[in-house]
Structure formats: structure tokens, C-alpha cells
KOLPAZA-938545 format. One record per residue (C-alpha): residue in one letter; x, y, z; residue number from 1. Coordinates in nm, 3 decimals, decimal comma. Layout:
<rs>
{r 'A' {X Y Z} NUM}
...
</rs>
This chain:
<rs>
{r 'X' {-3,338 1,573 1,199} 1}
{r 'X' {-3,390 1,770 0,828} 2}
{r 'X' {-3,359 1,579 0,563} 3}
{r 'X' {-3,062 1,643 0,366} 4}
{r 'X' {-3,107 1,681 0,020} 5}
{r 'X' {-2,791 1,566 -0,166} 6}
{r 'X' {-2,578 1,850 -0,412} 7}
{r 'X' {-2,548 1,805 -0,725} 8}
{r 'X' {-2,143 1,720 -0,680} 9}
{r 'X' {-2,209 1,427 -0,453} 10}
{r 'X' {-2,453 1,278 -0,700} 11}
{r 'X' {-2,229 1,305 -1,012} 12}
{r 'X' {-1,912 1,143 -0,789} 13}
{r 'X' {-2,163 0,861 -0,666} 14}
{r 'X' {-2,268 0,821 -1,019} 15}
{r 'X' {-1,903 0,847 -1,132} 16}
{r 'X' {-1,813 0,593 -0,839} 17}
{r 'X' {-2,064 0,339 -1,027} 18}
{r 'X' {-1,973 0,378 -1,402} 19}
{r 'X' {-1,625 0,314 -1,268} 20}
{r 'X' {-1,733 -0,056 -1,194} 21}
{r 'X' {-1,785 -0,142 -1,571} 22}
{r 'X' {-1,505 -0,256 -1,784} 23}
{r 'X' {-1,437 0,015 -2,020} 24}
{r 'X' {-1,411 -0,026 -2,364} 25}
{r 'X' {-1,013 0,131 -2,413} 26}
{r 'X' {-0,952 -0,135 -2,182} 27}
{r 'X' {-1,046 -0,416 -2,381} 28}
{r 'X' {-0,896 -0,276 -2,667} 29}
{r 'X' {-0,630 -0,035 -2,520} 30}
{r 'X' {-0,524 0,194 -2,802} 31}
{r 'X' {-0,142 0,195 -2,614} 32}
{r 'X' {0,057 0,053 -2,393} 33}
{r 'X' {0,078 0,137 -2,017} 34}
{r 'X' {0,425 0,347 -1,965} 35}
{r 'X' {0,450 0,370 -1,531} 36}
{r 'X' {0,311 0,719 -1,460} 37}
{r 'X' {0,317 0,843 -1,788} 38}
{r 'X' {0,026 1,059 -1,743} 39}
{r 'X' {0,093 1,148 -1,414} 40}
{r 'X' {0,141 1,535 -1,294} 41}
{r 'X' {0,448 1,677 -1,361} 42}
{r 'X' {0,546 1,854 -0,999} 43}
{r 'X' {0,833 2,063 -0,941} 44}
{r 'X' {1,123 1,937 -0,738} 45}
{r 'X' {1,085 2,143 -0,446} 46}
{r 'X' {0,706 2,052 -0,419} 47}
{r 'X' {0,642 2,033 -0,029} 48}
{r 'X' {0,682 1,752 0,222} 49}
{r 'X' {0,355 1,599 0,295} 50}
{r 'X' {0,247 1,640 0,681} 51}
{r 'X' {0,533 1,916 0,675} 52}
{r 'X' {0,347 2,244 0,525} 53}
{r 'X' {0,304 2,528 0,763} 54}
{r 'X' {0,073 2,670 0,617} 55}
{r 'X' {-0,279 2,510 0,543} 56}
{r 'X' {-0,203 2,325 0,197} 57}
{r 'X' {-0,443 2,300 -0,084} 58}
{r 'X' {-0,558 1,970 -0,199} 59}
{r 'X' {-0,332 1,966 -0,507} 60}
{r 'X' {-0,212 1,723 -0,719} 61}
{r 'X' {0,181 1,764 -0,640} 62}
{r 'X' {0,063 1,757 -0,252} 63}
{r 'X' {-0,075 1,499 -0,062} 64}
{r 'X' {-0,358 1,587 0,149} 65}
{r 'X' {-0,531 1,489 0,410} 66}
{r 'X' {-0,407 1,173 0,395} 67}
{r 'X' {0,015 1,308 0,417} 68}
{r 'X' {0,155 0,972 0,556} 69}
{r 'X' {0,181 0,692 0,343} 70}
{r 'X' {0,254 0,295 0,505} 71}
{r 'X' {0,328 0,028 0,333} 72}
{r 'X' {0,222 -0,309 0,485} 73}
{r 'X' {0,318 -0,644 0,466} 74}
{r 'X' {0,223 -0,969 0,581} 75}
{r 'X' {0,417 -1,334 0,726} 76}
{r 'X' {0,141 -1,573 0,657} 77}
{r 'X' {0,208 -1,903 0,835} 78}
{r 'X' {-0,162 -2,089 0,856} 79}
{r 'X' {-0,201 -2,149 0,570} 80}
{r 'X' {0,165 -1,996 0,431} 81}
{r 'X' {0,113 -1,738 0,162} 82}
{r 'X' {0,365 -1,658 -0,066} 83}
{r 'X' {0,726 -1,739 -0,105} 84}
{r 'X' {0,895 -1,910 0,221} 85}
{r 'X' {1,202 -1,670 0,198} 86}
{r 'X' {0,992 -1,316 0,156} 87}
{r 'X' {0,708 -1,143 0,320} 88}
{r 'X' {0,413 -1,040 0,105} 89}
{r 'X' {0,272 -0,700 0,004} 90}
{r 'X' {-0,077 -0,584 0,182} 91}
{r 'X' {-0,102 -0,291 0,090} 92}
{r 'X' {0,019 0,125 0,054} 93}
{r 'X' {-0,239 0,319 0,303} 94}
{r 'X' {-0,333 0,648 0,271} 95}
{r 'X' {-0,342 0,753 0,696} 96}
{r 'X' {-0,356 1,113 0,854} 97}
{r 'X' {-0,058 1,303 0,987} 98}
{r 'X' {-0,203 1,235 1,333} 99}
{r 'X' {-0,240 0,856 1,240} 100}
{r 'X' {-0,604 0,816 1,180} 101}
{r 'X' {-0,711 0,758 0,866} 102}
{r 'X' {-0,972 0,783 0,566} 103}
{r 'X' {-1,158 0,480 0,412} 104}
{r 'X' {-1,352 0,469 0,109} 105}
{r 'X' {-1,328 0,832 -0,052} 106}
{r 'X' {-1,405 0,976 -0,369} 107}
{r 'X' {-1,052 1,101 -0,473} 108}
{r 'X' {-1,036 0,853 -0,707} 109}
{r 'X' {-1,303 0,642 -0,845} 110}
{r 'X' {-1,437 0,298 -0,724} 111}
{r 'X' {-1,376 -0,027 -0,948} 112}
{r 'X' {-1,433 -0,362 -0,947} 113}
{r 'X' {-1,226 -0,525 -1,191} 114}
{r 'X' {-0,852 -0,463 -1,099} 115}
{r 'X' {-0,728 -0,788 -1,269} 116}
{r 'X' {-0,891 -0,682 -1,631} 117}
{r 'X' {-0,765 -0,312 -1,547} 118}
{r 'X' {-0,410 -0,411 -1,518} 119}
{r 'X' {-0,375 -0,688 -1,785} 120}
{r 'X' {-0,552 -0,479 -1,996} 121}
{r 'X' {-0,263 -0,221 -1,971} 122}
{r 'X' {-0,014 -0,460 -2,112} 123}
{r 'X' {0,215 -0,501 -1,791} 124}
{r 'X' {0,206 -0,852 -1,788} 125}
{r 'X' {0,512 -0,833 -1,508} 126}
{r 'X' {0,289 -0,647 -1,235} 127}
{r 'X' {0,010 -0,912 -1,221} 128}
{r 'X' {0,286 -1,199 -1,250} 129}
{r 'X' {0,426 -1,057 -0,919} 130}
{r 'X' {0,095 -0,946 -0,776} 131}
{r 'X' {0,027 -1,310 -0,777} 132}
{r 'X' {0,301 -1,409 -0,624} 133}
{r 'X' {0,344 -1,121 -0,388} 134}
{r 'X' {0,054 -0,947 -0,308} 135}
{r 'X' {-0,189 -1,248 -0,184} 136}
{r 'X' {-0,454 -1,280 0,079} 137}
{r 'X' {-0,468 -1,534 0,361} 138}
{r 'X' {-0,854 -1,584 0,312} 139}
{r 'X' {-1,068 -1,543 -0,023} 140}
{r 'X' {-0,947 -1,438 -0,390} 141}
{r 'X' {-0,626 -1,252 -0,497} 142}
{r 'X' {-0,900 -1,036 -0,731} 143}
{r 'X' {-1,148 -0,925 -0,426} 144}
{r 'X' {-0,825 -0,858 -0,201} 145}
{r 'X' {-0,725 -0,584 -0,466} 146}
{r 'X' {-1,053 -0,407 -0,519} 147}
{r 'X' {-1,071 -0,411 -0,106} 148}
{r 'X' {-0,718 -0,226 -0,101} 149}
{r 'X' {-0,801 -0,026 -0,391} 150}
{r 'X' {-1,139 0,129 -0,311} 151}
{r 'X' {-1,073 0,136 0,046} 152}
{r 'X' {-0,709 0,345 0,049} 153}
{r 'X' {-0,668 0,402 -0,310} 154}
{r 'X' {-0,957 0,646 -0,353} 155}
{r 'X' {-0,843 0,843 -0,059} 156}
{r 'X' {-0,513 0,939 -0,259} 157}
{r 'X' {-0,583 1,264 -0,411} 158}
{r 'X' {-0,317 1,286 -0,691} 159}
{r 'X' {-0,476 0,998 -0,802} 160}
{r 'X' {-0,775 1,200 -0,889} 161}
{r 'X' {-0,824 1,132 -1,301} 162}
{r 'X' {-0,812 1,528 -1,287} 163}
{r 'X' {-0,509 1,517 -1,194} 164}
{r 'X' {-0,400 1,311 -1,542} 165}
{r 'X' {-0,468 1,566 -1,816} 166}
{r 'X' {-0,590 1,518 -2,147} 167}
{r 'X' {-0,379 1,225 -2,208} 168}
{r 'X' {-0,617 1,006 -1,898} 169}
{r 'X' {-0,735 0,644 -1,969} 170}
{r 'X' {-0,986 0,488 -1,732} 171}
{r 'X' {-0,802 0,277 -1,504} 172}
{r 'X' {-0,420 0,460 -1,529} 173}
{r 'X' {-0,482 0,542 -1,150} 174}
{r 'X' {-0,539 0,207 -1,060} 175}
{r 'X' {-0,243 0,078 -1,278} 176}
{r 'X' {-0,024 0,353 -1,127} 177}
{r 'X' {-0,114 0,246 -0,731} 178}
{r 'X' {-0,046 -0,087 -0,780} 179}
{r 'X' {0,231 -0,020 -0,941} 180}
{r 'X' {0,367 0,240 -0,683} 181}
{r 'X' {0,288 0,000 -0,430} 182}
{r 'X' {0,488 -0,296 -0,577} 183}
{r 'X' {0,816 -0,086 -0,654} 184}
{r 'X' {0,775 0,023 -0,295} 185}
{r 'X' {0,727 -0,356 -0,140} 186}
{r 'X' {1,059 -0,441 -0,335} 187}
{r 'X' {1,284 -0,221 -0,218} 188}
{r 'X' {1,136 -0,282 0,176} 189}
{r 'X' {1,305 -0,656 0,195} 190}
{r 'X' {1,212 -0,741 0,536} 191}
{r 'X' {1,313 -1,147 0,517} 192}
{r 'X' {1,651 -1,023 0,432} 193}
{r 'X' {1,668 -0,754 0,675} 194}
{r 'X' {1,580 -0,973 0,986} 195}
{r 'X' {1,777 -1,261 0,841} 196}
{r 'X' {2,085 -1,030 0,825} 197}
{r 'X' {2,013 -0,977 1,232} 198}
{r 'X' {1,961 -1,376 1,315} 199}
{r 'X' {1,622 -1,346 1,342} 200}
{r 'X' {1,538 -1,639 1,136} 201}
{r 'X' {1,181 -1,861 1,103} 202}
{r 'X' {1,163 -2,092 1,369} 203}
{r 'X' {0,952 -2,366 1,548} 204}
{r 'X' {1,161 -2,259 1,874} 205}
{r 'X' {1,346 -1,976 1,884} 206}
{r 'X' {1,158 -1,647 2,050} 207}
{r 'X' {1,274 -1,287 1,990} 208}
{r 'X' {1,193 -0,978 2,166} 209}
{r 'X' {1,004 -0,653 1,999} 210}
{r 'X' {1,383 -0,465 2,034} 211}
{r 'X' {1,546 -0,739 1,849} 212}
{r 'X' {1,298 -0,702 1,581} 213}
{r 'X' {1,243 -0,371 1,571} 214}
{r 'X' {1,611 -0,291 1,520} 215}
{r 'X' {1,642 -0,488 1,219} 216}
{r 'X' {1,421 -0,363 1,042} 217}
{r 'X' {1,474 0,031 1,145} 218}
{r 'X' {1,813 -0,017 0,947} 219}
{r 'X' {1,597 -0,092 0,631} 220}
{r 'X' {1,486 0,287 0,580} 221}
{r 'X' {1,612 0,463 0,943} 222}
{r 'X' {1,282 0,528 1,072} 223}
{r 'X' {1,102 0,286 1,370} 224}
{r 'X' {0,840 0,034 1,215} 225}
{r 'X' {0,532 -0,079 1,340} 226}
{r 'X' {0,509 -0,469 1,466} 227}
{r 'X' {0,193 -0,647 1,455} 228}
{r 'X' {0,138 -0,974 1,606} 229}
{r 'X' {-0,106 -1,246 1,672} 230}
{r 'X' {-0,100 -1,441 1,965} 231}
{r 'X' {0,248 -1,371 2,018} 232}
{r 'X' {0,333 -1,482 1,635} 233}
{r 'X' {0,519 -1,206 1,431} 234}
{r 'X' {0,300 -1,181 1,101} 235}
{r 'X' {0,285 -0,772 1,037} 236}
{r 'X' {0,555 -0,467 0,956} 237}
{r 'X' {0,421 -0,157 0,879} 238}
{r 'X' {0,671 0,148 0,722} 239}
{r 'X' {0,566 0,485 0,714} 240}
{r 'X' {0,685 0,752 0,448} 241}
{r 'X' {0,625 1,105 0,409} 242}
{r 'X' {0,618 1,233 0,014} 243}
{r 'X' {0,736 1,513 -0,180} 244}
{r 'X' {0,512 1,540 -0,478} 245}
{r 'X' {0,229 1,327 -0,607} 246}
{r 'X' {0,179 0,947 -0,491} 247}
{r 'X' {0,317 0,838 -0,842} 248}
{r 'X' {0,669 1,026 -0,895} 249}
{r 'X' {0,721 1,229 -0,553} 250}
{r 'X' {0,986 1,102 -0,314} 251}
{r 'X' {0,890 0,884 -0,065} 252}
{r 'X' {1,080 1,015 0,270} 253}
{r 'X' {1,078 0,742 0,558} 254}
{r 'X' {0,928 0,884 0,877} 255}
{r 'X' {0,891 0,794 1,209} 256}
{r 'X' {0,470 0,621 1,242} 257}
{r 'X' {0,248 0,982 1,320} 258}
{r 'X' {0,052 0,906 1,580} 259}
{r 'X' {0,150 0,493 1,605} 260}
{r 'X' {0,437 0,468 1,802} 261}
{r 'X' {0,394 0,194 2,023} 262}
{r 'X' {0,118 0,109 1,914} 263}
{r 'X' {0,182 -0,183 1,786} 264}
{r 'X' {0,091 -0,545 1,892} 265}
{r 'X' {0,366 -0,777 1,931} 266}
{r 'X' {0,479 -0,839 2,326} 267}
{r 'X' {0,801 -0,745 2,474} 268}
{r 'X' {0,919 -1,093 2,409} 269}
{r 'X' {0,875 -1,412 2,374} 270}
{r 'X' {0,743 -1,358 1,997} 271}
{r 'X' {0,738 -1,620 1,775} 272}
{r 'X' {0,861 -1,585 1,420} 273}
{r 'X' {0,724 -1,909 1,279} 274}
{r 'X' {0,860 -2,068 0,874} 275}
{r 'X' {0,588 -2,108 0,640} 276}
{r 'X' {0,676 -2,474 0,528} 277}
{r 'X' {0,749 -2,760 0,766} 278}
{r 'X' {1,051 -2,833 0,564} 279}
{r 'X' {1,398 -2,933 0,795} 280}
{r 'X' {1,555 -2,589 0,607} 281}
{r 'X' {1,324 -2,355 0,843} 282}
{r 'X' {1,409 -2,570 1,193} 283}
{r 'X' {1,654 -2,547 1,409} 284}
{r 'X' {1,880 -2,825 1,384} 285}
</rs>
């Protein structure tokens, strides 16, 4: 096989990817305060629908592409319980194809390893409060669970791209901006509430089937969701969205899962929707 000999664009967005890493100085002494999207494109209203152009589609900042569907994930950690016993916790807002593959690891954005200093930093004290009480891991630290989400999906968002920012672009506003877009998105997906508002309560006893489950939380945005299980125990929702403009002010449009349907992995029944404390509140009496 030839050897290939790198270009000269590859080598500037690895270098790019590795700067990225250090703390950078207008972070430690930020010369404003964050304002949520505030240097984020400006897109017109009737910017396409991503996975929806008919036409081959630039990658633009006001369009997302390749990655066109967005999820956002969330976990029910019961071994060891994570997170509040009335509310599921964030994972994470993935960047998948419209045919439901997906990219890992891009360039779109740059790489970084310090998300905590990044956001606090930015003088949003109320993200990381929730982040650490909403967005948690089941194994290892909150920190390394954030740089995993962000450099694996976040860098595959193109309007993330600090091109995309204009003159006004800090180091770190994308990173601020995802987490940030991915937090007002967890909140207004309450899936406790919406399976509580069906019966479908935690339990030591009580089984429910996939339908029962699945139409609880299709009434949240209209669009199917998909399950994940483990050994029969209900611990993963996935929703799917479409936008309409850039990742940080377009619409998010619910969608059906491209290229997932049925494909999750919770049984027909019999699933098991365990509480995360042992405390007489989550049992059946």
C-alpha cells in the first residue's frame, strides 16, 4: 500500500485538535460573561430541515450535515443509583446519520480536555450545578464522562465549528453552547413524569411490556422512542429530533428514530423498571 503523505489541512486540524487540550488563557480570566449562544450564527427562519433537503446540502453553519438527526439520551441507573430517585439523568445529545449510523470523533469542532474549567470559567455557575446532579456516569468521574461525550459527538456537530462563531469567538463557547443545548433539551424530555403519568412506576415487582412503555413516552414529543434494556431492566430512552437551523438556536423537530426502529433492546415484556433507593416509597405496598 503507498504511503500516504498527510495535507497540509489535516495537519493544522490535528494540531488544532491538540492546542484545544490546554486551558486557555480568556478562560482563566474571561474578559465577559457567557450569554447562551450569543455568538452563535444567526440563520434565517426558513433555514432547511435537517435529513429533509432534496437537494445535496452544503455543510453550512445554519444546516446540519452529515450528522441531520440529533438524540438525546438518558439513563435509569439502579446499581449503584445515579442521580435523583424521581428523574432520569442526561447521557448525552448525539450527532447520528439520517440512515442511523453515525460519526465518532470528528474534527468539526475541536477536541478538549477540560470541560469542567471550560464551563465554570464562563460564569454559568447553574449549568455545572445541574450537570452534577443530572448529567452523571454510572462508572468513573463526572469530568472524563463529559470530555467522552464531547469529543466523541460534539466534534461531529458542524455549526459548532469556531468558524461558524465570527469575530466575536472565545475558545470553549462551543463547548459551553453543547452542553448547554443538551441540558435545556434533557429538561423539557421529563421521562419520570411521563411514565409516572401512565402507572408505570419503579418497582421491585411490577413488570411492564415495551407497548406500555413505549406509549408513554411517545406522548412526550409524538414521535416513537427508542428503549434500551439490560437484562430485562429498563435503564435507556433515546429521542430523536430533526433541526431547522444550527445545533444552538434551530428548532429541534421530534422525528420518528432514522434507521432505529425496533431496534431497540428491551423484550416484549416482562421488563423490569426497578427504584433507585430501597426506600418503602419505591415498593409496592
Amino acid at each position: 500500500m503507498p504511503l500516504e503523505i498527510p495535507s497540509v489541512r489535516s495537519l493544522s486540524a490535528f494540531a488544532s485538535g491538540l492546542l484545544s487540550q490546554l486551558p486557555f488563557g480568556n478562560f482563566n480570566n474571561p474578559s465577559r460573561a457567557y450569554v447562551p449562544y450569543g455568538n452563535a450564527p444567526s440563520c434565517p427562519i426558513d433555514s432547511p430541515l435537517s435529513c429533509h433537503n432534496s437537494t445535496e446540502a452544503p455543510d453550512s453553519c445554519c444546516f446540519i450535515y452529515p450528522g441531520g438527526q440529533i438524540l438525546q439520551t438518558q439513563f435509569w441507573d439502579t446499581s449503584p443509583a445515579i442521580g435523583p430517585d424521581d428523574s432520569w439523568t442526561l447521557h448525552g445529545l448525539w450527532p447520528d446519520l439520517c440512515d442511523g449510523s453515525y460519526p465518532q470523533f470528528c474534527t468539526s469542532a475541536p477536541t478538549y480536555s477540560n470541560i469542567s474549567d471550560i464551563i465554570s470559567a464562563s460564569q454559568n455557575p447553574d449549568l455545572l450545578s445541574f450537570m452534577n446532579s443530572y448529567w452523571l456516569p454510572n462508572s468513573g468521574t463526572p469530568e472524563s464522562f463529559w470530555e467522552h461525550e464531547w469529543n466523541k459527538h460534539g466534534t461531529c456537530i458542524n455549526t459548532l465549528a469556531p468558524s461558524c462563531y465570527g469575530d466575536g469567538y472565545q475558545p470553549g463557547d462551543e463547548v459551553v453552547d453543547f452542553f448547554n443545548k443538551a441540558v435545556d433539551t434533557f429538561k423539557g424530555l421529563d421521562t419520570y413524569k411521563a411514565l409516572a403519568a401512565a402507572g408505570i412506576l419503579p418497582s421491585t415487582s411490577t413488570t411492564y411490556t415495551s407497548d406500555e412503555i413505549q406509549t408513554a413516552l411517545t406522548k412526550i414529543t409524538g414521535s416513537a422512542v427508542v428503549l434500551g434494556c439490560k437484562g430485562g431492566r429498563l435503564d435507556e430512552a433515546w429521542y430523536s429530533f430533526n433541526i431547522q437551523g444550527s445545533l444552538q438556536t434551530g428548532a429541534f423537530v421530534p422525528t420518528n428514530p432514522a434507521g432505529k426502529g425496533g431496534r431497540g433492546t428491551c423484550p416484549q415484556k416482562g421488563i423490569r423498571y426497578l427504584p433507585k433507593s430501597s426506600s418503602s416509597a419505591n415498593k409496592d405496598l
